[in-house]
Structures are given as C-alpha cells and as structure tokens.
N, C-alpha and C positions, 0 to 999 in steps of 0.2 A: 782535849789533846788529839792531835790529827793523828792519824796511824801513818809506819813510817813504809806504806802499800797506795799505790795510785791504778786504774781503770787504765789502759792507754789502747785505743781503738785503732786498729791497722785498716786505714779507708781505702783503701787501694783492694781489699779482699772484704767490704762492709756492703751485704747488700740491701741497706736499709729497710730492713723490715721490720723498725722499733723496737724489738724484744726485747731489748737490755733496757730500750729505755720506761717501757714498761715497768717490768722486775725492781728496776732500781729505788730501795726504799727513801734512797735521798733526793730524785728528784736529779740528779749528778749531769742525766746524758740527756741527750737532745740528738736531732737527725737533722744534719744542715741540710735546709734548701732539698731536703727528698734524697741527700745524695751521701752522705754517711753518717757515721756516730760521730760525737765528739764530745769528748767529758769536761764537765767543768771541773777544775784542780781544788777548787775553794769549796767547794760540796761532798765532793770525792771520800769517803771513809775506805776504802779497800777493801770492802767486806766479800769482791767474786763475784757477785749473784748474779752479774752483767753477762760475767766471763763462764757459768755456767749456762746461762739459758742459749747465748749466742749461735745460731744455727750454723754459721758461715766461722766458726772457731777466727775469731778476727780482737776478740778481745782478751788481753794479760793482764795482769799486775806487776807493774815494775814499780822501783825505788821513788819514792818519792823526794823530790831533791828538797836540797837546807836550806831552809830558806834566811837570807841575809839577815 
C-alpha cells in the first residue's frame, strides 16, 4: 500500500547536488540532465529522508493524489 505522502522537489531552488538522491532508500529520485531533482511518483513511499538531507531545503511532502 503506497503511503498517502509524496517527495515533490521545488527545481527552481534544486542545486543539484544528488543528496536526496543518494539518501533515498527507494531509489525514488533522480537529477535531470545535472539540473534538478525529480521524483518518481510510482517509487515514492514518503518516508522525508530526501526532504531531511536536502542542503537547498527544496524538497516537501505533499498529498499524494487518488489515483482513478
């Protein structure tokens, strides 16, 4: 069961320097092309640990939407 918490990376304040996606025990985050985070929604457990290590405070946990 997914958790009802999602990763969601603010790229406009992401100075990509890996660390969440380091941290991430799922594997979740990726760094497009050298230029920010970006989570994948289907990996995603909400579990923070992105949104703790992140130096540049760029990443939350918001709701994750219902899916149809």
């Amino acid at each position: 069961m997914a958790s009802k918490r999602i990763a969601q990376a603010d790229r406009t304040r992401c100075v990509s320097c890996g660390a969440c996606m380091q941290e991430c025990p799922r594997e979740a985050i990726c760094v497009w092309k050298g230029c920010f985070a970006v989570v994948d929604c289907a990996l995603c457990v909400g579990c923070g640990m992105c949104m703790r290590i992140c130096p540049a405070d760029c990443i939350t946990l918001v709701q994750r939407e219902a899916q149809a």
